[in-house]
C-alpha positions in Angstrom: 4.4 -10.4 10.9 3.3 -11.7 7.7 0.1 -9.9 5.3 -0.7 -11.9 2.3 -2.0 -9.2 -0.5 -3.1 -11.6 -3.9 0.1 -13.4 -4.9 2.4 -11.3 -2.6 3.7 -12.8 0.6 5.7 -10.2 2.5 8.0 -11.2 5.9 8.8 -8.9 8.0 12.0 -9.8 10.2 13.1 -8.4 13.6 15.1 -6.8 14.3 16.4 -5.6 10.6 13.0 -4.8 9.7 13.8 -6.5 6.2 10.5 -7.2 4.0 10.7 -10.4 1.3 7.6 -10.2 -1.5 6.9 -13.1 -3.8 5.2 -12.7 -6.5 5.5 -14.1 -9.9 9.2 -14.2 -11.1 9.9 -11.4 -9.2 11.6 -10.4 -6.1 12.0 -7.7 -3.8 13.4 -7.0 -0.1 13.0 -3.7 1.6 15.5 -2.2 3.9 15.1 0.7 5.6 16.0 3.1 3.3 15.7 1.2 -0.2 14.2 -1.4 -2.5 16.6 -4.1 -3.3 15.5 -5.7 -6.4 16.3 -9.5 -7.0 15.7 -11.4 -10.2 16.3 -14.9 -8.7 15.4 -15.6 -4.7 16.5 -19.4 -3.9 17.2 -20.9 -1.0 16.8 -17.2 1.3 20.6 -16.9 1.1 21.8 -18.7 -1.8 22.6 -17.6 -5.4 20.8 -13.9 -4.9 21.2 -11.8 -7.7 21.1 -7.9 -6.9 19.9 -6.1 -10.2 18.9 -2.9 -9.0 18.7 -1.3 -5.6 15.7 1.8 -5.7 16.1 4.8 -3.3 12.5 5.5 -1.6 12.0 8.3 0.7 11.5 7.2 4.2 11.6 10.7 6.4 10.9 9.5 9.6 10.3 5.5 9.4 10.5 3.1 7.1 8.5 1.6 4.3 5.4 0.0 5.7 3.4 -1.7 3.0 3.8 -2.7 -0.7 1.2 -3.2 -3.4 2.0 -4.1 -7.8 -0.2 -3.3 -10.3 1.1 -5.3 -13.2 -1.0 -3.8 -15.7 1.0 -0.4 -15.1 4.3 -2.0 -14.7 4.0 0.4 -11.3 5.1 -0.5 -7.9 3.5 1.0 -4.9 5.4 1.5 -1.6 3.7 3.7 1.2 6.1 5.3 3.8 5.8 7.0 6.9 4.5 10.3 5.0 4.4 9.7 1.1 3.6 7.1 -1.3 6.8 6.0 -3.4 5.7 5.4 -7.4 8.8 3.1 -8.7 8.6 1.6 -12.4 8.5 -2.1 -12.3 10.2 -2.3 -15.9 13.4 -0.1 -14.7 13.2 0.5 -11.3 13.3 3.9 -11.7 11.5 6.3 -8.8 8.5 7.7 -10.9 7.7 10.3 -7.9 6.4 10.8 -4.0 2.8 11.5 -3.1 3.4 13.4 0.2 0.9 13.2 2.8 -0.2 16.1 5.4 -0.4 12.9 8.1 1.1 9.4 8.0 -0.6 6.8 6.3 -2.2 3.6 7.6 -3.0 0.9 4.5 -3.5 1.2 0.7 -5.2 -1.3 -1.7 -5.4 -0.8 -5.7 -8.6 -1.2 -7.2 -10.3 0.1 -10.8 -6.9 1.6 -11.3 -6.6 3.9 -8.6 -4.4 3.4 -5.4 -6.6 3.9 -2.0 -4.8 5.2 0.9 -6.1 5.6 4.6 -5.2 8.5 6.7 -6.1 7.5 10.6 -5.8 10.9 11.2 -7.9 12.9 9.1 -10.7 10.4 8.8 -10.3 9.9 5.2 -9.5 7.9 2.2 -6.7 9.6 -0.5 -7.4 8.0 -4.0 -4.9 8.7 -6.5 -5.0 7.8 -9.9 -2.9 4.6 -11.1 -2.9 6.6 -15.0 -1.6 10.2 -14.1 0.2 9.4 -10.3 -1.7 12.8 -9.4 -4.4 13.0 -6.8 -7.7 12.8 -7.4 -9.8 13.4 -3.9 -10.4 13.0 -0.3 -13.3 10.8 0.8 -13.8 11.6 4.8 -15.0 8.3 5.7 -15.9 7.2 9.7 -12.8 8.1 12.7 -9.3 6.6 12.0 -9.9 5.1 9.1 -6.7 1.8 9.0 -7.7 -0.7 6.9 -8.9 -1.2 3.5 -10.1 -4.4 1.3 -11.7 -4.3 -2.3 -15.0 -6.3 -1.9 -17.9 -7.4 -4.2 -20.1 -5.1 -5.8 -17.3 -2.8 -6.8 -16.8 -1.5 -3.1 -13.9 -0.5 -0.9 -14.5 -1.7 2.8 -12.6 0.9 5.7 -12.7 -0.4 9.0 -12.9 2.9 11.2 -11.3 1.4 14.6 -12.2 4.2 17.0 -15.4 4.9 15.0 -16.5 1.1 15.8 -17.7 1.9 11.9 -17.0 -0.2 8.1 -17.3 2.4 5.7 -18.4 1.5 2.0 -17.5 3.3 -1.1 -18.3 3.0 -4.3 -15.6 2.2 -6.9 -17.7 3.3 -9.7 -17.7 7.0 -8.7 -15.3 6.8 -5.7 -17.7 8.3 -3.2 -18.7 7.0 0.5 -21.8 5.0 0.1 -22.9 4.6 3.8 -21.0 3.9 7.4 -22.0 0.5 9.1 -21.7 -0.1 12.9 -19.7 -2.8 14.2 -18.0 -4.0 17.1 -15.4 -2.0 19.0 -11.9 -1.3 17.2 -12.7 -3.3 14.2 -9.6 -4.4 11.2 -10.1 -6.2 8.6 
């Protein structure tokens, strides 16, 4: 599989479940259990240089998705229950966002992280200044993915509420459901 996010480019390879981002300078590869953190990435094999490896809690599954926000030297990494908050100047683990129900997809936009829970039909925004969180938006049924659009709007797809769900990123709160075709992703 392969999701391009802005500049990042992740790979995910079978059967090792190992995850490459580019971006910038910078490199990382997920295993299962840890982010190892690579200054120089040439060749997929040759000259790697391991400066840090970064412990992430992954109860039950691995890491599953990835998102930077440069502005906050903060690296995002959404698990099978949690969101990992890991400092991209030291690689340090900041903290875990644990979630009552696993995760789907998360997108940073206006300097909060969005994160869809399928399960209870809702969006978790946490703040990208404090790490705490800030509110539940129940959106349409099992919410997956997210996209920041025009207009200062979040698009959910709903993909077993045949819905796309628009908030506001002005005052984070659900601005209308739109009916689509069956099991949409976007």
């Amino acid at each position: 599989m392969i999701c391009v996010n802005m500049s990042i480019l992740l790979f995910i390879v079978s059967p090792l479940l190992i995850i490459i981002i580019f971006f910038q300078s910078n490199n990382y590869i997920f295993s299962q259990e840890e982010i190892l953190y690579h200054k120089t990435l040439n060749n997929l094999g040759n000259n790697l240089n391991l400066l840090s490896k970064i412990p992430i809690d992954t109860t039950g599954n691995s890491p599953n998705f990835i998102d930077i926000a440069h502005d906050k030297d903060k690296i995002y990494v959404l698990n099978y229950d949690s969101l990992s908050i890991i400092s991209e100047v030291n690689h340090a683990k900041i903290k875990d966002i644990k979630f009552k129900n696993t995760p789907a997809h998360m997108v940073i936009a206006n300097d909060n992280i969005f994160v869809s829970i399928p399960s209870d039909n809702n969006v978790s925004i946490i703040s990208g200044d404090t790490d705490e969180k800030i509110k539940d938006i129940e959106v349409g049924e099992y919410p997956t993915f997210l996209i920041s659009g025009l207009n200062n709007t979040l698009y959910v797809s709903n993909s077993e509420g045949n819905t796309l769900s628009l908030i506001s990123l002005e005052n984070n709160t659900k601005i209308k459901d739109i009916g689509v075709g069956e099991g949409p992703g976007i």
